[in-house]
N, CA, C and O atoms as a GROMACS GRO file, in nm:
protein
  516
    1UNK      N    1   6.213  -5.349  -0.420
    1UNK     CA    2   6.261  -5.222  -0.472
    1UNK      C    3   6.197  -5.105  -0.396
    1UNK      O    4   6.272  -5.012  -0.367
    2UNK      N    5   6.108  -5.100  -0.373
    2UNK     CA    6   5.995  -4.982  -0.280
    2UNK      C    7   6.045  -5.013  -0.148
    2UNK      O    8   6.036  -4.927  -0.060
    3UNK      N    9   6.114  -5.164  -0.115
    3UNK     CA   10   6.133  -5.144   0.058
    3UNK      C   11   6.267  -5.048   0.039
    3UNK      O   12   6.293  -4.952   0.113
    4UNK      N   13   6.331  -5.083  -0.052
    4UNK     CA   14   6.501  -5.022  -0.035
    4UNK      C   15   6.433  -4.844  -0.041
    4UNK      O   16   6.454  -4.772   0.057
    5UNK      N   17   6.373  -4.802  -0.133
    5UNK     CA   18   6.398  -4.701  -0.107
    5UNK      C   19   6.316  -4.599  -0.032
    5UNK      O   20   6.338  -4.478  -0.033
    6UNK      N   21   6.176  -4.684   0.060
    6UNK     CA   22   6.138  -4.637   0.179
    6UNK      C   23   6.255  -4.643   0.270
    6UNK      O   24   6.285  -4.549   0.344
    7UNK      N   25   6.340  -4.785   0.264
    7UNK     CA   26   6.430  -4.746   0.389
    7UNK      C   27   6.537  -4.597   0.348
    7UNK      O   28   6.583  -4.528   0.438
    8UNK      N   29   6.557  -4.574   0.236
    8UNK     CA   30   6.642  -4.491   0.227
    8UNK      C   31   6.645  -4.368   0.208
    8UNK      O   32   6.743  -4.293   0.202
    9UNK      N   33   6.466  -4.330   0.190
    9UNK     CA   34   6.461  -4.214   0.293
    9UNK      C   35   6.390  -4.187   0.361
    9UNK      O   36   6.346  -4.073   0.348
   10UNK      N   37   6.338  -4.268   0.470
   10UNK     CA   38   6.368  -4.260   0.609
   10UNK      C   39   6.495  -4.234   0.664
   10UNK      O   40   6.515  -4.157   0.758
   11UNK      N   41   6.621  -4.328   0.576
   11UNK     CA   42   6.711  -4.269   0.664
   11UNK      C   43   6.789  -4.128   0.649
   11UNK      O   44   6.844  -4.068   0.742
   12UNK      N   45   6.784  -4.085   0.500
   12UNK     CA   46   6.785  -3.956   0.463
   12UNK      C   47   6.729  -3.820   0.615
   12UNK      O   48   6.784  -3.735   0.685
   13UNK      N   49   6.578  -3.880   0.592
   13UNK     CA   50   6.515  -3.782   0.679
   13UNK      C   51   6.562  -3.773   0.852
   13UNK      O   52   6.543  -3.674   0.923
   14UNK      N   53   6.636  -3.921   0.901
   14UNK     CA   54   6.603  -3.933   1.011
   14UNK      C   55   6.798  -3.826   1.034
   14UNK      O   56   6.826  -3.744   1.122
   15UNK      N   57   6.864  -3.863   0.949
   15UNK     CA   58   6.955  -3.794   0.917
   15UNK      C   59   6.959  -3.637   0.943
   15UNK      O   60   7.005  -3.579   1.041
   16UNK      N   61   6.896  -3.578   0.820
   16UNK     CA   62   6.873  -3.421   0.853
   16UNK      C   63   6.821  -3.404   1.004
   16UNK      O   64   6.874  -3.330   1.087
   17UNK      N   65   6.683  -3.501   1.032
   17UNK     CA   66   6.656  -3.410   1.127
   17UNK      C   67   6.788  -3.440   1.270
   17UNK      O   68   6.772  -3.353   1.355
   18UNK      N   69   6.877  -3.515   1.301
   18UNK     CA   70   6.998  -3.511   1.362
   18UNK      C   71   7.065  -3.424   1.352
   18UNK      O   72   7.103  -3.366   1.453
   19UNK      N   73   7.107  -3.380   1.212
   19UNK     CA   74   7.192  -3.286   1.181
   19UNK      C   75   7.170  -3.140   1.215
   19UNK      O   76   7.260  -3.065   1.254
   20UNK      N   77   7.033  -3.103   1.196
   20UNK     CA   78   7.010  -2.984   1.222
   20UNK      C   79   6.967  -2.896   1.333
   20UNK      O   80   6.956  -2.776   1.358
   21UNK      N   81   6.945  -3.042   1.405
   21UNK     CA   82   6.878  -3.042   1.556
   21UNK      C   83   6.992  -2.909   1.627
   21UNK      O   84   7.108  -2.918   1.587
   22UNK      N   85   6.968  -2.822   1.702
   22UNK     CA   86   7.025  -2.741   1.835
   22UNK      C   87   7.142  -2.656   1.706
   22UNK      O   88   7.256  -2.635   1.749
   23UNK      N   89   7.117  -2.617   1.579
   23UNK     CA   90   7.210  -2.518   1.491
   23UNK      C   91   7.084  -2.403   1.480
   23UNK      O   92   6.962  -2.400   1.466
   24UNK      N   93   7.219  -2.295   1.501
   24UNK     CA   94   7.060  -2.167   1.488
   24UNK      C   95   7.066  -2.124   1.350
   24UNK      O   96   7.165  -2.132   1.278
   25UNK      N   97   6.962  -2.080   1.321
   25UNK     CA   98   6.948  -2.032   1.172
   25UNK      C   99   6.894  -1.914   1.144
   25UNK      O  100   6.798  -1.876   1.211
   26UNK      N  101   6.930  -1.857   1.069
   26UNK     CA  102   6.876  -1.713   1.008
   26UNK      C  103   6.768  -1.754   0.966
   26UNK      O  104   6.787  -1.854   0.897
   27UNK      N  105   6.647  -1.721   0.973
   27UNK     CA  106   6.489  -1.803   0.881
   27UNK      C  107   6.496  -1.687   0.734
   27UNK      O  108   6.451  -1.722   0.625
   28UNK      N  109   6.558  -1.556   0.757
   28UNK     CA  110   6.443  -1.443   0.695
   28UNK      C  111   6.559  -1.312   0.729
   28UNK      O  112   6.595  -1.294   0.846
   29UNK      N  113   6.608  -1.229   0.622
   29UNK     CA  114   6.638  -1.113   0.672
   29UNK      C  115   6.624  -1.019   0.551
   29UNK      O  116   6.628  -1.064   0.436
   30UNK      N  117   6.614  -0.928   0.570
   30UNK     CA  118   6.604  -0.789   0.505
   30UNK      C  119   6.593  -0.658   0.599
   30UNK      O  120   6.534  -0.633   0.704
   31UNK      N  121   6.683  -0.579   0.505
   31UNK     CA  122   6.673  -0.409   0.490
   31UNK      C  123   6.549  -0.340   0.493
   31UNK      O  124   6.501  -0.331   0.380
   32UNK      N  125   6.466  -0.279   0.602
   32UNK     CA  126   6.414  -0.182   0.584
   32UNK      C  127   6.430  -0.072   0.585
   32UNK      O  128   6.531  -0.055   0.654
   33UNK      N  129   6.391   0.029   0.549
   33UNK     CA  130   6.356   0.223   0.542
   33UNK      C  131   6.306   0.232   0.656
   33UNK      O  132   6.191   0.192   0.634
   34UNK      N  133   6.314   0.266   0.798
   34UNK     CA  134   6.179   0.293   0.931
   34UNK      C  135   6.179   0.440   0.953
   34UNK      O  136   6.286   0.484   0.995
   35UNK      N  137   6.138   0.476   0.946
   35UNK     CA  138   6.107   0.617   1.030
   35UNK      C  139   6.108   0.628   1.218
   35UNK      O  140   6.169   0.696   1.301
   36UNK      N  141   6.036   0.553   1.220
   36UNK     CA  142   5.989   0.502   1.394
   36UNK      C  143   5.984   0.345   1.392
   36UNK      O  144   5.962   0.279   1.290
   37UNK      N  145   6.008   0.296   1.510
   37UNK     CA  146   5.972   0.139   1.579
   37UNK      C  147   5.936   0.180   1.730
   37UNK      O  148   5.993   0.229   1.828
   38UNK      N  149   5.806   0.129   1.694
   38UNK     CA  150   5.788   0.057   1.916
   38UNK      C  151   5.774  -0.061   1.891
   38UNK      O  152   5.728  -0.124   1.795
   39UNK      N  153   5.850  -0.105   2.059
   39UNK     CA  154   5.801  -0.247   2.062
   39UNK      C  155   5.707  -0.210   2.204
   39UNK      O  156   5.716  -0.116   2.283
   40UNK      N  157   5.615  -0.329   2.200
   40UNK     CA  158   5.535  -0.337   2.281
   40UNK      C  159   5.534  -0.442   2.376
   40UNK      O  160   5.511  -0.558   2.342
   41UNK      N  161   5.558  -0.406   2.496
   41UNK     CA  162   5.584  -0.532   2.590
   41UNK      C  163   5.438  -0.548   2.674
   41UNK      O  164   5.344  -0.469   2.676
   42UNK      N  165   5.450  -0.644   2.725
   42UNK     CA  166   5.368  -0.698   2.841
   42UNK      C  167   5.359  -0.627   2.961
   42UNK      O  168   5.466  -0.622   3.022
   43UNK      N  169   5.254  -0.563   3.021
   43UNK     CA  170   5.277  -0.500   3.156
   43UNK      C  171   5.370  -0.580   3.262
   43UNK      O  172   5.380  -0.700   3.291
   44UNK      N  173   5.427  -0.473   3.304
   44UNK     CA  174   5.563  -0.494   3.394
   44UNK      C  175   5.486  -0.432   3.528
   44UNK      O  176   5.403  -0.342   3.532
   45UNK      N  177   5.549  -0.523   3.653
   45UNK     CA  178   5.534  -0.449   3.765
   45UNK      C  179   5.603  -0.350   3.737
   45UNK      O  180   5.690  -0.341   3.651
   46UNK      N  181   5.532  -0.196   3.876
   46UNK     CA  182   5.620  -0.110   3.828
   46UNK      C  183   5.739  -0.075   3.947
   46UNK      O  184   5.770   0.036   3.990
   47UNK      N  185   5.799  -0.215   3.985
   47UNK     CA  186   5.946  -0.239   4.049
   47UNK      C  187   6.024  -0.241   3.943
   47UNK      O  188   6.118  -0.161   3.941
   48UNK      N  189   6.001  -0.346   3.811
   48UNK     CA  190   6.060  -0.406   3.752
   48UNK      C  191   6.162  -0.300   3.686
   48UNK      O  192   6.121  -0.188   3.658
   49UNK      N  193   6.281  -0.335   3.665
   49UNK     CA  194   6.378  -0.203   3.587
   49UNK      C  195   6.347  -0.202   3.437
   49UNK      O  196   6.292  -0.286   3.366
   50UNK      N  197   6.402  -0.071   3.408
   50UNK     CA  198   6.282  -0.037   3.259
   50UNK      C  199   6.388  -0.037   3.151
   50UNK      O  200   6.501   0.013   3.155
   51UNK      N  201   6.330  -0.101   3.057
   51UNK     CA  202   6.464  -0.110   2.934
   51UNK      C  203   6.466   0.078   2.864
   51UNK      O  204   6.386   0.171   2.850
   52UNK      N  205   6.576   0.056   2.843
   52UNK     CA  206   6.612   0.233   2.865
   52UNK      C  207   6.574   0.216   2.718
   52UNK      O  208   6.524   0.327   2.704
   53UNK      N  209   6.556   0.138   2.557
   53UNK     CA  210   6.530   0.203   2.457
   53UNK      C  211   6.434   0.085   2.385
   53UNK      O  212   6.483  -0.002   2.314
   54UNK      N  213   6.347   0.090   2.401
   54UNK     CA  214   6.197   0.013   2.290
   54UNK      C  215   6.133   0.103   2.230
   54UNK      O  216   6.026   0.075   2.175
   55UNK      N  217   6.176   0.209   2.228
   55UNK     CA  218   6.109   0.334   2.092
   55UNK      C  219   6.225   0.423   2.060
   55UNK      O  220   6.315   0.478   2.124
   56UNK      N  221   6.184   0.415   1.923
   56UNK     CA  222   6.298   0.446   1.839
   56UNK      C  223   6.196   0.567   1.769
   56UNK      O  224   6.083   0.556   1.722
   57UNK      N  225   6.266   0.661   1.779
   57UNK     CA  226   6.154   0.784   1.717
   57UNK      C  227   6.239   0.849   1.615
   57UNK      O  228   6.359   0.824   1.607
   58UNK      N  229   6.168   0.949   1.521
   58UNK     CA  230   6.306   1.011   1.455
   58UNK      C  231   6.432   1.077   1.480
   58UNK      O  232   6.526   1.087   1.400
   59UNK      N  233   6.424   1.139   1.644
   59UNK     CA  234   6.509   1.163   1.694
   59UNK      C  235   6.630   1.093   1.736
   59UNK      O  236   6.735   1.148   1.768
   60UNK      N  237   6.603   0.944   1.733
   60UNK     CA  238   6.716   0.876   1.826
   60UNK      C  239   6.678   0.775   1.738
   60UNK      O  240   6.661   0.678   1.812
   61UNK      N  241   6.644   0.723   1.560
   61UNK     CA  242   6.634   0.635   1.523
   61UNK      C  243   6.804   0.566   1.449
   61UNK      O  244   6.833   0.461   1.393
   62UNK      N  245   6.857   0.648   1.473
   62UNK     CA  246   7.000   0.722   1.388
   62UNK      C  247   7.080   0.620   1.451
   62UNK      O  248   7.184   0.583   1.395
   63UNK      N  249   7.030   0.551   1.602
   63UNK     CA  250   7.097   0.485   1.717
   63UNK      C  251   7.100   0.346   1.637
   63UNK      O  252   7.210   0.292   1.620
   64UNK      N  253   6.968   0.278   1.581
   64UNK     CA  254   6.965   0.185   1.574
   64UNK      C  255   7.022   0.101   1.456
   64UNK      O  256   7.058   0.150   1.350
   65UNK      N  257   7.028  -0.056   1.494
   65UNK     CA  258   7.121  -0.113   1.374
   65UNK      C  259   7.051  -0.222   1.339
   65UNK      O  260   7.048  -0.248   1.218
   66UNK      N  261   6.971  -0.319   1.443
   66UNK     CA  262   6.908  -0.458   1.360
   66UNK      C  263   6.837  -0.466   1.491
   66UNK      O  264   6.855  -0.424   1.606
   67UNK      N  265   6.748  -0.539   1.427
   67UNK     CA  266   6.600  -0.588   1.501
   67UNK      C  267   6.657  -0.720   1.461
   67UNK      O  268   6.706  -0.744   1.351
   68UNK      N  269   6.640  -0.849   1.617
   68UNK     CA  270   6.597  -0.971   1.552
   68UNK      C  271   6.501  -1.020   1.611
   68UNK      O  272   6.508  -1.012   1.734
   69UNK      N  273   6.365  -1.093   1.547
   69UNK     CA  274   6.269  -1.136   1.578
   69UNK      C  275   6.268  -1.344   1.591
   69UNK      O  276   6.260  -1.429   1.503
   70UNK      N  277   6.281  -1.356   1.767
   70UNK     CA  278   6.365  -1.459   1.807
   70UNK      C  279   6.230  -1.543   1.808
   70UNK      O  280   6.124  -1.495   1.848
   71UNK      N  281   6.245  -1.693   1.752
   71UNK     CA  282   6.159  -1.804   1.741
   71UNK      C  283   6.186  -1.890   1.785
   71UNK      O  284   6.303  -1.923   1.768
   72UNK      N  285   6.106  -1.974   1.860
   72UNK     CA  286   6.152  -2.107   1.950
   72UNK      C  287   6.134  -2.238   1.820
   72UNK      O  288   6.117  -2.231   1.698
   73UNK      N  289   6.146  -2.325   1.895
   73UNK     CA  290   6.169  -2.438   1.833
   73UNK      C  291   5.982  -2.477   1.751
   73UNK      O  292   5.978  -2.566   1.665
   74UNK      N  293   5.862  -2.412   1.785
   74UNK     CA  294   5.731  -2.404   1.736
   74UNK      C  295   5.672  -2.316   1.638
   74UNK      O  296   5.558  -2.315   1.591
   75UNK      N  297   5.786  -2.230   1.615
   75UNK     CA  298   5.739  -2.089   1.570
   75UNK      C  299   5.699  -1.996   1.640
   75UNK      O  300   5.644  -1.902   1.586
   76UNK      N  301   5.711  -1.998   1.734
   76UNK     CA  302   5.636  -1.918   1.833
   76UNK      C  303   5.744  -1.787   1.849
   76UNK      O  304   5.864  -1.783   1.821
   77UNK      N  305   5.658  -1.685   1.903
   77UNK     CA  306   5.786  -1.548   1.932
   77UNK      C  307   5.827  -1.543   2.034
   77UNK      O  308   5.753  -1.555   2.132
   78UNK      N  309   5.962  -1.525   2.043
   78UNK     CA  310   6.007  -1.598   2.194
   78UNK      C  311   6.022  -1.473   2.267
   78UNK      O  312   5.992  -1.462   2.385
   79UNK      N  313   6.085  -1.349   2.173
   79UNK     CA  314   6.094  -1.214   2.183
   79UNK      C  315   6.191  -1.158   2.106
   79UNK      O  316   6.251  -1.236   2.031
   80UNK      N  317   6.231  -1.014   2.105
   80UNK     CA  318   6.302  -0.932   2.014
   80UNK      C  319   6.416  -0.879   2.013
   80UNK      O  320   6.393  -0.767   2.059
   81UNK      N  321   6.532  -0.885   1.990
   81UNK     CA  322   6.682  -0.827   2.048
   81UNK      C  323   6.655  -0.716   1.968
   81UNK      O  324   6.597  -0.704   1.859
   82UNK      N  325   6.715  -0.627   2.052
   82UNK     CA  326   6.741  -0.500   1.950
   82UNK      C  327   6.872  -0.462   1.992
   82UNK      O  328   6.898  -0.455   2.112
   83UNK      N  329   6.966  -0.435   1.896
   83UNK     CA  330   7.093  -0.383   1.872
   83UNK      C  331   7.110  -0.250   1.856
   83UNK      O  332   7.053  -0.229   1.749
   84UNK      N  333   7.160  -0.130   1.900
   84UNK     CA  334   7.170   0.005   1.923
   84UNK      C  335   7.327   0.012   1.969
   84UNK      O  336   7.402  -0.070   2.022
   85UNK      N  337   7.345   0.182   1.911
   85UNK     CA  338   7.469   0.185   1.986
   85UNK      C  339   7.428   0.372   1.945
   85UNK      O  340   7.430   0.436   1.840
   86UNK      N  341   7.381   0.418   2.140
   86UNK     CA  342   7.366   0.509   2.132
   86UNK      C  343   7.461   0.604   2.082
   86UNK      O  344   7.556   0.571   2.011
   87UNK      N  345   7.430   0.747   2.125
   87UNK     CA  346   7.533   0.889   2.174
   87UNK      C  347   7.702   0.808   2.206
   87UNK      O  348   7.802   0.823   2.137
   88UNK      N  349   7.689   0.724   2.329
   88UNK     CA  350   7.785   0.759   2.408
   88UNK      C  351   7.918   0.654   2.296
   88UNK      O  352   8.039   0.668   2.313
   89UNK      N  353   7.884   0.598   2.233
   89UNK     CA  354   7.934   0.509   2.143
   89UNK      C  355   7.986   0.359   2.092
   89UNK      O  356   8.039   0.311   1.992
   90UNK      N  357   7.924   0.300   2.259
   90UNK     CA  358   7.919   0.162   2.272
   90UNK      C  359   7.774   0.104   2.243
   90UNK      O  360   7.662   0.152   2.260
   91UNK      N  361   7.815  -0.019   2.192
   91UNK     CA  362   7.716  -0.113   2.120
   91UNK      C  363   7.595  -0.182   2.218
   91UNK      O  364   7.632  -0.247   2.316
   92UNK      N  365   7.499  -0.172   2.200
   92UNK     CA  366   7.438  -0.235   2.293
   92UNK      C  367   7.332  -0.369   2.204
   92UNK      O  368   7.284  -0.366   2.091
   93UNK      N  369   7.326  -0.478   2.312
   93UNK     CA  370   7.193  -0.566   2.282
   93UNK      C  371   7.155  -0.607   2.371
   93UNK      O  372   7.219  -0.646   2.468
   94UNK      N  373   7.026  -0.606   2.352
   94UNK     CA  374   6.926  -0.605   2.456
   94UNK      C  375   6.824  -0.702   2.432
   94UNK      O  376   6.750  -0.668   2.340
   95UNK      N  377   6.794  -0.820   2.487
   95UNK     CA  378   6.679  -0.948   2.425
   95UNK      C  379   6.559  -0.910   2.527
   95UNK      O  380   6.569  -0.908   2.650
   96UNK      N  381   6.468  -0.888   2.468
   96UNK     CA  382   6.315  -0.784   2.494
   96UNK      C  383   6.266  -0.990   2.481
   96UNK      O  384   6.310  -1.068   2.396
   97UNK      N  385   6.175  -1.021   2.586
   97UNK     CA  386   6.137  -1.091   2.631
   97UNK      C  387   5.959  -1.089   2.710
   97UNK      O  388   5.938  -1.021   2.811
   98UNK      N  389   5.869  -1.159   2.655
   98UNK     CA  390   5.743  -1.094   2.666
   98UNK      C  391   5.647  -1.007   2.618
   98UNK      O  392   5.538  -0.976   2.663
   99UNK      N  393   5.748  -0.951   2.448
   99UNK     CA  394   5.687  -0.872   2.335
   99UNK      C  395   5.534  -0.910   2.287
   99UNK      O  396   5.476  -1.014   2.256
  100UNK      N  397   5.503  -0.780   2.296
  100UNK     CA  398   5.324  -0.866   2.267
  100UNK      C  399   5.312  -0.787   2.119
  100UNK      O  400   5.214  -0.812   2.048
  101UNK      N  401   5.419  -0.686   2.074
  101UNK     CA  402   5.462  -0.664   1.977
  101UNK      C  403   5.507  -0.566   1.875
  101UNK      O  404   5.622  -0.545   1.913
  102UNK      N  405   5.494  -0.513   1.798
  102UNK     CA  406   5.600  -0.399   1.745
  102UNK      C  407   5.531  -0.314   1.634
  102UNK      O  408   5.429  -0.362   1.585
  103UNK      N  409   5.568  -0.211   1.596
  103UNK     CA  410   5.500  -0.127   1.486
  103UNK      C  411   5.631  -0.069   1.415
  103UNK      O  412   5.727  -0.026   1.479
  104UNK      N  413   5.626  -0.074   1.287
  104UNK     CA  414   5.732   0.022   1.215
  104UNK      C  415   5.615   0.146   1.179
  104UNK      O  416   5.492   0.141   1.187
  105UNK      N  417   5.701   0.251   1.140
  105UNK     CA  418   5.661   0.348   1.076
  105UNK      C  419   5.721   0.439   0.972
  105UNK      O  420   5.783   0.541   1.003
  106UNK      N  421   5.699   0.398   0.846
  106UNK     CA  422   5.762   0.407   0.739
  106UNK      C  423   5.784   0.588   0.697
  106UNK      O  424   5.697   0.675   0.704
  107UNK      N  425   5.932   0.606   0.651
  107UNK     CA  426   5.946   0.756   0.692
  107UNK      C  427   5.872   0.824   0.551
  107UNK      O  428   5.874   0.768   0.442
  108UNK      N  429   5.785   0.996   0.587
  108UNK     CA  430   5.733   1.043   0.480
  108UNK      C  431   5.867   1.149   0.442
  108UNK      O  432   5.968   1.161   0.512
  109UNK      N  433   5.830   1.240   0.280
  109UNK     CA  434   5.940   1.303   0.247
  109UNK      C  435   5.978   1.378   0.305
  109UNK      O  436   5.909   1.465   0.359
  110UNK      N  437   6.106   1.369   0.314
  110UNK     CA  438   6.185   1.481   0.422
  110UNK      C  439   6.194   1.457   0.542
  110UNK      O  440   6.245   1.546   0.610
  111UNK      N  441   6.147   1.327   0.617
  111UNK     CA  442   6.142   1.294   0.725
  111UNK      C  443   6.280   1.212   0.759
  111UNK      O  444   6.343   1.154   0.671
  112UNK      N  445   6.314   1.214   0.880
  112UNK     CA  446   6.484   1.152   0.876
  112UNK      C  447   6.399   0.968   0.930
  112UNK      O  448   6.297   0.920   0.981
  113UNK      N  449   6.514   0.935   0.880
  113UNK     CA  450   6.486   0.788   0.855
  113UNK      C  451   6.622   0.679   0.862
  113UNK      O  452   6.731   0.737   0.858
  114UNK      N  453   6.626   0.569   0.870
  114UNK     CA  454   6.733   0.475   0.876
  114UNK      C  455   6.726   0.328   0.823
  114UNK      O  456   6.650   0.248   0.879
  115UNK      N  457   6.781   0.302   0.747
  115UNK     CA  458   6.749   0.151   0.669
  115UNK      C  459   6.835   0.030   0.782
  115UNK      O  460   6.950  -0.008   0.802
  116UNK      N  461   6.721   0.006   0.826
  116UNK     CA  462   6.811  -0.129   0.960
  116UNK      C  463   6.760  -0.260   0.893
  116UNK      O  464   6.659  -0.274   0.824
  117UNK      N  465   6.842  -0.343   0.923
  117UNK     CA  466   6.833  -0.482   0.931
  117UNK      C  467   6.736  -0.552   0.983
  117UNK      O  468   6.766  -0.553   1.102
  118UNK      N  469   6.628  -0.617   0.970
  118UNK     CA  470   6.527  -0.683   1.005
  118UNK      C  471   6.559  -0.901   1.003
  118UNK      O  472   6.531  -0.996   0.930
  119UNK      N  473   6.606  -0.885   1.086
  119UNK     CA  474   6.613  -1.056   1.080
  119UNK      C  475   6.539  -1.150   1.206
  119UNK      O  476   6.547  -1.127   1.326
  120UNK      N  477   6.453  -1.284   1.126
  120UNK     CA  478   6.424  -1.366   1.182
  120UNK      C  479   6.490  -1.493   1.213
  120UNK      O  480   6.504  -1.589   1.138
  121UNK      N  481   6.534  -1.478   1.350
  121UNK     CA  482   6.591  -1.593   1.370
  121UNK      C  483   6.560  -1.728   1.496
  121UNK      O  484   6.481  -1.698   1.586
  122UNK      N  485   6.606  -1.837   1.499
  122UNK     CA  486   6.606  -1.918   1.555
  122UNK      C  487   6.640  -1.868   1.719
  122UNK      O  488   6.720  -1.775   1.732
  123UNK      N  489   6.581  -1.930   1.842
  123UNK     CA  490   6.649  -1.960   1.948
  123UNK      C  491   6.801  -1.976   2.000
  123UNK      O  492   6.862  -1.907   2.081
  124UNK      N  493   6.853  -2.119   1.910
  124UNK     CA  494   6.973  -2.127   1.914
  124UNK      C  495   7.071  -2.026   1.799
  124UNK      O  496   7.164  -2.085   1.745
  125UNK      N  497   7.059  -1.946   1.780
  125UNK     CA  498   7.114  -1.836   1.660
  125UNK      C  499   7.190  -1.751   1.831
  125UNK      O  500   7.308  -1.734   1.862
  126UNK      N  501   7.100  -1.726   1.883
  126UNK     CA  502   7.128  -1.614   2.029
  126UNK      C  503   7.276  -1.660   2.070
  126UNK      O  504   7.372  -1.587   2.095
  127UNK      N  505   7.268  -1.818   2.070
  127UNK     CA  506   7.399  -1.873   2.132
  127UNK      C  507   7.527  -1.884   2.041
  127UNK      O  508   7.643  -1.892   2.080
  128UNK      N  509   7.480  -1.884   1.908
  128UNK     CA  510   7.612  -1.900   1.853
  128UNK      C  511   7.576  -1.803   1.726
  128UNK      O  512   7.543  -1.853   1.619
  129UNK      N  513   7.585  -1.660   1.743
  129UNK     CA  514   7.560  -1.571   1.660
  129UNK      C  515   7.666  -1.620   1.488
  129UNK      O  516   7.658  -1.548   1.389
   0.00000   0.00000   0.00000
């Protein structure tokens, strides 16, 4: 009786982990209030071309729409997409790669502010949004 139902879940388990293998997943999302976001990258040669928006200030926070904070298959931070769609009125995303990491700054009264999307997601999420 204990062999049947060690074998049966083992095979349960050996199951899921097949099933779930290479599907991306949302881990974590919520709405914040930000005032400001930097992200903070890794020194760049200074050949390297420069991502035109990793600070979001109160002036130009109005741009932004969702942060996702991208995880490999360890947990590890793989890096950060950020979604914007400036002035000119096209959408942009941008996967920030080498993030050593980020600051919100929560808006005080009367300060202009924007409630964006904060989601943690999987590796494979990138490929099949």
């Amino acid at each position: 009786m204990k062999f049947r139902r060690l074998i049966l879940l083992m095979g349960m388990l050996a199951f899921f982990f097949v099933v779930q293998e290479g599907e991306g997943k949302v881990l974590s999302a919520k709405t914040v209030r930000v005032a400001e976001l930097h992200v903070f990258l890794r020194q760049l040669p200074p050949t390297a071309p420069k991502y035109v928006m990793t600070d979001f200030t109160p002036g130009n926070i109005k741009f932004l729409q969702r942060m996702d904070i991208v995880l490999d298959g360890d947990g590890e931070v793989e890096g950060v997409v950020l979604v914007y769609t400036p002035g000119d009125g096209f959408r942009r995303s941008v996967f920030l790669k080498g993030v050593k990491g980020w600051s919100f700054k929560s808006p005080n009264l009367g300060s202009l502010y924007k409630d964006i999307m904060i989601r943690v997601i999987t590796a494979d999420e990138l490929n099949n949004p």
